[in-house]
C-alpha positions in Angstrom: -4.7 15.7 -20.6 -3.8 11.9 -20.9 -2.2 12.6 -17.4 -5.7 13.8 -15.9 -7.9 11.2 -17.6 -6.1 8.1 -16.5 -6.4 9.6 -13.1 -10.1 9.8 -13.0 -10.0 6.0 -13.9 -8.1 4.8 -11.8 -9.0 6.8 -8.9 -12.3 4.2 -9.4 -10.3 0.9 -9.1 -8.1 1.7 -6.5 -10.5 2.3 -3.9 -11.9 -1.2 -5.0 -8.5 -3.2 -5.1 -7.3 -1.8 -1.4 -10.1 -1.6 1.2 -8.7 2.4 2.7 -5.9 4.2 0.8 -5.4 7.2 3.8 -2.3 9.7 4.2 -1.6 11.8 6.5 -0.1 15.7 6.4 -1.0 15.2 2.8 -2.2 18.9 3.7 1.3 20.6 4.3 2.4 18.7 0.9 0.3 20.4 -0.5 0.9 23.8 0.9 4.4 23.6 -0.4 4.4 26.0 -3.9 8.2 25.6 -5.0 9.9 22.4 -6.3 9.6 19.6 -4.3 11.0 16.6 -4.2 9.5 13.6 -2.4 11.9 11.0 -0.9 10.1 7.6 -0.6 10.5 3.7 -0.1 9.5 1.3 -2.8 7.9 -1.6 -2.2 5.0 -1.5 -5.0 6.1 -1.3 -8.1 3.7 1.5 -10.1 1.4 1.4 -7.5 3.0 3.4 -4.9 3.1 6.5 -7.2 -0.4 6.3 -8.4 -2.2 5.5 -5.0 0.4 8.6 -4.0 -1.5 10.5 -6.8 -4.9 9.5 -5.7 -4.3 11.1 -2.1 -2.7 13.9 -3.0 -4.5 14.9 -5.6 -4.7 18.0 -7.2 -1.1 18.0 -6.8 0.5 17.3 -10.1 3.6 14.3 -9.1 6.1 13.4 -11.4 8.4 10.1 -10.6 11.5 7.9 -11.8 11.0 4.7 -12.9 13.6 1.9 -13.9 14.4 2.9 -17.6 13.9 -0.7 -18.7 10.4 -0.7 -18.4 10.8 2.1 -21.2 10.1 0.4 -24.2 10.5 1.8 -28.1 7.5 3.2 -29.3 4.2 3.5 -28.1 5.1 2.0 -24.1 8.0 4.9 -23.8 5.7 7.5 -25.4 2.6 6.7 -22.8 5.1 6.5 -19.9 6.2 10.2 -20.5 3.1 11.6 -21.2 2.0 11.1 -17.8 5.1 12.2 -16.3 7.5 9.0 -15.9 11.4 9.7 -16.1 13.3 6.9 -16.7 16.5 6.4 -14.4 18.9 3.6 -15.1 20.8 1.4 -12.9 24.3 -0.8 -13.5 22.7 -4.1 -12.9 19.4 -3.6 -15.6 21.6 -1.4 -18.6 25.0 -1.1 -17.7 27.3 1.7 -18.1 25.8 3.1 -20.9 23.1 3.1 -19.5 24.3 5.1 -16.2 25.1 7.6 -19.1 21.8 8.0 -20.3 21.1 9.0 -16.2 22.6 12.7 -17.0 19.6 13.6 -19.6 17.4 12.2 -16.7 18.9 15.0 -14.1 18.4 17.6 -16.8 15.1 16.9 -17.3 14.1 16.3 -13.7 16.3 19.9 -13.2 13.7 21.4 -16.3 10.6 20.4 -14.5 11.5 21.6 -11.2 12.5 25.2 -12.5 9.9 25.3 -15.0 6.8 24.3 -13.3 8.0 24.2 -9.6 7.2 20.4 -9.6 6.6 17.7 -7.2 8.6 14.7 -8.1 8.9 11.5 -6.3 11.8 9.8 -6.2 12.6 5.8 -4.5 15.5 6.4 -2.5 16.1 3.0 -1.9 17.3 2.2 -5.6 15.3 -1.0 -6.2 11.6 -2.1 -5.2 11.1 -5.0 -3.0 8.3 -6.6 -0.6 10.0 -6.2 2.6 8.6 -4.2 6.2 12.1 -2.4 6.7 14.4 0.7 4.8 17.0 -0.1 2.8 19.9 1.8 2.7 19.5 5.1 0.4 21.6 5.0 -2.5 24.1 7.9 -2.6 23.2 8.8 -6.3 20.1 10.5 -4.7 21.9 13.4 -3.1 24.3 13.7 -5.9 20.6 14.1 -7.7 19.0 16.7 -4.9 22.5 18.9 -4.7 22.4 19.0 -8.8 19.0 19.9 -8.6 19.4 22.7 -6.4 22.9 24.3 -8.2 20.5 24.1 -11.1 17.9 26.4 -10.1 20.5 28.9 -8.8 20.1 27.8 -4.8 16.1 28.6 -5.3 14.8 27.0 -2.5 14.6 23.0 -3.5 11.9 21.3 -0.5 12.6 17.6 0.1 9.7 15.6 1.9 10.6 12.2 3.4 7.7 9.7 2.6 6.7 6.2 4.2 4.7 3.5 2.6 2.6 1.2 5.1 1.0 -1.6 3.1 -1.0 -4.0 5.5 -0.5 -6.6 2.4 0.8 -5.0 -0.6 -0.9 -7.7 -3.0 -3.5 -8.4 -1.4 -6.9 -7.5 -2.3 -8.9 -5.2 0.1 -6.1 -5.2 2.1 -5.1 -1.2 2.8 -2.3 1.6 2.2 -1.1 4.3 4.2 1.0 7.1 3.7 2.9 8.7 6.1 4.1 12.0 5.0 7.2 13.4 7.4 8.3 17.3 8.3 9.5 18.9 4.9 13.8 19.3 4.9 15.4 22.3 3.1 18.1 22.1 0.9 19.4 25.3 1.9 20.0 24.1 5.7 23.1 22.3 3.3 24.4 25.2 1.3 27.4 26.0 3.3 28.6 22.6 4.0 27.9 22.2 0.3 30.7 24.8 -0.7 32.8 23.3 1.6 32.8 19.8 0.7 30.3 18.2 -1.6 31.0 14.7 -0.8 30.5 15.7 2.7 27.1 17.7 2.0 25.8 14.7 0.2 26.7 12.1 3.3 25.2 14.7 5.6 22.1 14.9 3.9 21.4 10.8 4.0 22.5 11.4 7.2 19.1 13.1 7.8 17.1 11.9 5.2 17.5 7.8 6.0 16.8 8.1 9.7 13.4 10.5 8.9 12.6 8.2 6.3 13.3 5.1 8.8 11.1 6.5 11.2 8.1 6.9 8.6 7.8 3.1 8.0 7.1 0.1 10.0 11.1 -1.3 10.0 11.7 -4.7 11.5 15.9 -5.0 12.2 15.6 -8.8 11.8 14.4 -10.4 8.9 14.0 -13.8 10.7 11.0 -12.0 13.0 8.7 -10.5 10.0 6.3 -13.1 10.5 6.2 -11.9 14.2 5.3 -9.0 13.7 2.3 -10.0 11.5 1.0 -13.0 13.6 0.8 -10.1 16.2 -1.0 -7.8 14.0 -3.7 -10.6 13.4 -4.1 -11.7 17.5 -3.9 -8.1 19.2 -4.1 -4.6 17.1 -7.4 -4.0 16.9 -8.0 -5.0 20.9 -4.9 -2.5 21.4 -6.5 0.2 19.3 -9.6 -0.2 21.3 -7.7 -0.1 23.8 -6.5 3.4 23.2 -9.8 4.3 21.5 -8.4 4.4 18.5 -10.2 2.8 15.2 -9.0 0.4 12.7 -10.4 2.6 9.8 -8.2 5.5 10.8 -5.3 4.4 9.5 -2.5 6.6 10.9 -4.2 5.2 14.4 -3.5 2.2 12.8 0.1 2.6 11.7 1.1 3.7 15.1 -0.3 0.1 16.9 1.5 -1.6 14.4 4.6 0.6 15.1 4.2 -0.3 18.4 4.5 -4.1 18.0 7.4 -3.8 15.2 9.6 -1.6 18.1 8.5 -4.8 20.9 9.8 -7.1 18.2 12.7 -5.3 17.4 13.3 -5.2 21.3 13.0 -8.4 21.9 14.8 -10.1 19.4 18.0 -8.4 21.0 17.2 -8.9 24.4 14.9 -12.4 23.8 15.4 -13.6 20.7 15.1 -17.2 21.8 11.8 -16.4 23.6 10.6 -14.6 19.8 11.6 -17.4 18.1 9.5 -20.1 20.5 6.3 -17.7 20.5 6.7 -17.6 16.4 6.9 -21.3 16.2 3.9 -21.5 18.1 2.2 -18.5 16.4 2.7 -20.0 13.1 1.1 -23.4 14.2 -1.9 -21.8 15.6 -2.0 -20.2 12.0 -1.9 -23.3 10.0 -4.3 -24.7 12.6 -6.8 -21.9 11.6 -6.3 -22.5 8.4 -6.9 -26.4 8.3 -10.2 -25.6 10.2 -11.6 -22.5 7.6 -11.4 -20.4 10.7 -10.3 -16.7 11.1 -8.5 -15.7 14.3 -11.2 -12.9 15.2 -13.7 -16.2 15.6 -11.9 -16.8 18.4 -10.9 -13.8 20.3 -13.1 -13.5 23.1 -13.3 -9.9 22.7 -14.9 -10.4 19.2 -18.4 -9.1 19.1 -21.9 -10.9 17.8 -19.9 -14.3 18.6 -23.6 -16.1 19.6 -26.8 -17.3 18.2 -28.6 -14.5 17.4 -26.3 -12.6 15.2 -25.9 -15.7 13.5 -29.2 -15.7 12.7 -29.8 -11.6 11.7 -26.6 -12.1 9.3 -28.3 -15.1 8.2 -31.4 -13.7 7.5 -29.4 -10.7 5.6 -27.6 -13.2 3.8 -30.9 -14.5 2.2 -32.6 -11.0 1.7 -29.2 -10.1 -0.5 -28.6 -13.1 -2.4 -31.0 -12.3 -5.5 -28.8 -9.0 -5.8 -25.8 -10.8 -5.6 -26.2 -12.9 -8.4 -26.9 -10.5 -10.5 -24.3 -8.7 -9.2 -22.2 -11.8 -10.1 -23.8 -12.0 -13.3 -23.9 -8.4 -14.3 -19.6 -8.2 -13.2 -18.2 -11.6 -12.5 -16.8 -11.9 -16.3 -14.9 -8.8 -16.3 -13.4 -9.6 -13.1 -12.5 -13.0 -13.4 -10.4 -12.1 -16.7 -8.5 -9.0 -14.9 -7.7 -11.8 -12.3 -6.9 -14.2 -15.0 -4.4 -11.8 -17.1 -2.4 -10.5 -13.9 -1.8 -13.9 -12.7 -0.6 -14.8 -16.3 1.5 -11.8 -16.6 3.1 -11.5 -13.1 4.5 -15.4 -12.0 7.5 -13.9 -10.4 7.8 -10.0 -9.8 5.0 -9.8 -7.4 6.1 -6.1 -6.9 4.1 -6.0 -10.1 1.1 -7.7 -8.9 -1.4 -4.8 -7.8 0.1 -2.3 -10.8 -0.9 -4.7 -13.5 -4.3 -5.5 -11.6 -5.3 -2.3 -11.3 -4.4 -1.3 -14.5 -5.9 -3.9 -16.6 -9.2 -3.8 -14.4 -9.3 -0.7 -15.2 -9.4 -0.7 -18.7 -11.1 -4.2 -18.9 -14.0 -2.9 -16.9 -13.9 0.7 -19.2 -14.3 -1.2 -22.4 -16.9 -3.7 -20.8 -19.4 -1.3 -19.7 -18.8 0.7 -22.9 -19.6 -2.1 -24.7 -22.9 -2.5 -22.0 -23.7 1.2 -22.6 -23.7 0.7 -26.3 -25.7 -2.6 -26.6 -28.5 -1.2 -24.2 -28.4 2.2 -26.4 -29.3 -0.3 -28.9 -32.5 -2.1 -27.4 -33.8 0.4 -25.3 -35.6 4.0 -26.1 -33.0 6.7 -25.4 -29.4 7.0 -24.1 -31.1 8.2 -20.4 -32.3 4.5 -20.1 -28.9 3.1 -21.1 -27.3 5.1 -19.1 -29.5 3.9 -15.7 -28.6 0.6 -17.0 -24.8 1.1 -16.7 -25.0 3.0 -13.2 -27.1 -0.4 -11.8 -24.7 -2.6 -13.1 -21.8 -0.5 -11.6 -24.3 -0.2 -8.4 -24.7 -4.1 -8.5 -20.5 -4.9 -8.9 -19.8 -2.2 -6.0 -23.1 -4.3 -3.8 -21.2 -7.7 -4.5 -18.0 -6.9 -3.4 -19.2 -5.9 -0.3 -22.1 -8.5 -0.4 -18.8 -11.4 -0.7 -16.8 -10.5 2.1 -20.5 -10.2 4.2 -21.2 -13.9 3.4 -17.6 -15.3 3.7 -17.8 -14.0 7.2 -21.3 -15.4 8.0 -20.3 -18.8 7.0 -17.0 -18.9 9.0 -19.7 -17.7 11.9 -21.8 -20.2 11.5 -18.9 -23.1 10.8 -18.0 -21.7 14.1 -21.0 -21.4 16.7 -21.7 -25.6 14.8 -18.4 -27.4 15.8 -17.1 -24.4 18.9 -16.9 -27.3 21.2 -14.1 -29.0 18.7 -12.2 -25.7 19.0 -12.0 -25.4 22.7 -7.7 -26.4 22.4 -7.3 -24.0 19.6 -9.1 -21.2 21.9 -6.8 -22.3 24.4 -3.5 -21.8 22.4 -4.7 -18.4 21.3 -5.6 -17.6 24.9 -1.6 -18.6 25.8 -0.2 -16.4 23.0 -1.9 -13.7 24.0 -0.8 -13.9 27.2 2.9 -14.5 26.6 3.0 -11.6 24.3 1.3 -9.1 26.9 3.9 -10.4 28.8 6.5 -9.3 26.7 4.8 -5.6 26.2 5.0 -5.6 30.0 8.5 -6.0 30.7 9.5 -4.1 27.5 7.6 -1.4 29.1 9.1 -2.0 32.7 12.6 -1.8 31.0 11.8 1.9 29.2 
């Protein structure tokens, strides 16, 4: 029940934190009936679970989660009840604590024989903020193998999962999913029998590469910021290109896999070359943001760069301003303590950041309009009333958010199209790294 209800809540806030939340095959997940376990990186913190939830949903996930967020009391008992194992690693409890790890498998053996469940598991052994796999930790086949002894060789599903944030922190920013082919456990069994210690090295074998494959993973730490100054000069005009749309997000993914393979290319071919262009991408950057500009201000394939859709946003700008203030008024408070608590409560683990957003907006923004509900059952003639009063205010937040990002890019139009001729040497050094980085995609191609 507790399990279900949260779930309704927070499928409302995290459509508002991250601007698309998309997966794709979610369909053949959700075809599978026996026990399942899903295979996934970990870049998130809580996040990538729940958003998991959200898309899949009505499938019922269960996940491991570090077992020192388990706190005595009422934290531990809340974390269960929704279906969080705790799993413990050497560096966060020690040896006892890898102890505790064989209740975890027994539990995580109950659930998948008793109610054929789905549960997720973060191969990687750790969460972190990085665009690449790490390697899998060996514990997890141990885990898979034990799993499957334990239901008597029933047929044990493991599905390789990729998270694809664009910025996993970042607000409106988007999530995708990328669900790969389903691997059976029983493709294993003899070479299990054989030799478990082979069988389990086999398995990551598979498992790593599939996973690898499901991700965008730069090989060079060094060239991450290539990959997203790219992302911000050329992915939409290359899914144009193809026909493809920015909203779709598994068109998305593969543009952006794409430039992640020409990075990876050329830093071992031209890594001297990659390192100029990022020196210069990362100027033009900071040059953008010294001026208040955004990059698609200056890309000459940008549409409604001129006067007159100036003046129609401009004009929409004033027709939606007496809405957005009360939207402001009507939501602002609520939001600007979520924003206020998170930033309070996460100064260093920003792998927390979203979770603790999400959550606390949820329940922030639950109790406030409770409290709005209540006061306007109060002063107005019948609950029907209040209740038209909450979905307006609701009506007015959703309005605003959209009604902010409208204005901010108005203004940087209009900041634009008033100083353009002071930007002609900033055009120009977009116009060059464009070039240079075609370039690249045309001799990387040449070379395939």
């Amino acid at each position: 029940m507790l399990w279900h209800f949260i779930r309704y809540l927070v499928s409302i806030t995290e459509p508002i934190f991250y601007k698309r939340i998309q997966g794709k095959q979610v369909e053949k997940l959700q075809a599978i009936k026996g026990p399942v376990i899903i295979a996934m990186n970990h870049p998130n913190a809580f996040t990538d679970p729940i958003c998991f939830t959200f898309v899949t949903y009505p499938v019922r996930t269960y996940y491991l989660a570090r077992g020192d967020a388990f706190k005595p009391g009422l934290i531990s008992a809340l974390l269960e009840n929704i279906g969080i194992v705790p799993i413990y690693r050497i560096q966060d409890a020690g040896k006892e604590g890898l102890k505790k790890n064989d209740e975890t498998y027994q539990r995580v053996n109950a659930l998948l024989k008793r109610k054929n469940a789905k549960i997720i598991v973060f191969a990687e052994g750790l969460c972190i903020q990085e665009r690449r796999l790490r390697p899998l930790k060996k514990g997890v086949a141990r885990m898979i193998f034990g799993a499957q002894a334990y239901l008597g060789n029933k047929d044990l599903t493991v599905v390789p999962v990729g998270l694809n944030y664009s910025n996993p922190n970042k607000f409106r920013s988007t999530l995708f999913y990328n669900i790969g082919e389903p691997i059976l456990l029983s493709e294993f069994k003899t070479l299990y029998d054989e030799n478990q210690a082979r069988a389990n090295n086999a398995f990551l074998q598979v498992l790593e590469p599939r996973m690898k494959a499901l991700i965008t993973h730069i090989d060079d730490q060094q060239f991450d910021a290539s990959v997203g100054y790219m992302e911000m000069l050329v992915k939409r005009d290359w899914l144009h290109e193809k026909g493809w749309s920015e909203k779709n997000l598994a068109q998305d993914y593969e543009v952006t896999k794409e430039l992640v393979e020409l990075v990876n290319g050329l830093s071992k071919t031209q890594p001297e070359a990659l390192q100029h262009w990022q020196e210069k991408a990362s100027n033009y950057k900071k040059a953008l943001k010294a001026n208040q500009l955004r990059d698609w201000l200056l890309n000459p394939k940008s549409k409604q760069i001129n006067g007159t859709a100036l003046m129609l946003r401009m004009l929409g700008l004033i027709a939606g301003f007496p809405l957005y203030v009360l939207a402001l008024l009507s939501n602002y408070g609520p939001y600007k303590l979520t924003e206020y608590l998170t930033k309070k409560l996460v100064k260093r683990n920003i792998e927390f950041y979203s979770s603790i957003a999400i959550g606390l907006g949820t329940f922030i923004f639950l109790f406030y309009y409770l409290l709005v509900l209540g006061l306007c059952w109060r002063l107005l003639p019948n609950i029907g009333w209040a209740l038209l009063a909450g979905l307006i205010g609701m009506s007015l937040g959703w309005f605003g958010l959209h009604f902010y990002f409208f204005k901010l890019k108005t203004l940087g139009l209009r900041r634009f199209l008033t100083k353009r001729s002071t930007f002609a040497e900033l055009e120009a050094e977009r116009k060059a790294l464009v070039e240079q980085l075609n370039d690249f995609r045309r001799r990387m191609n040449d070379k395939l």
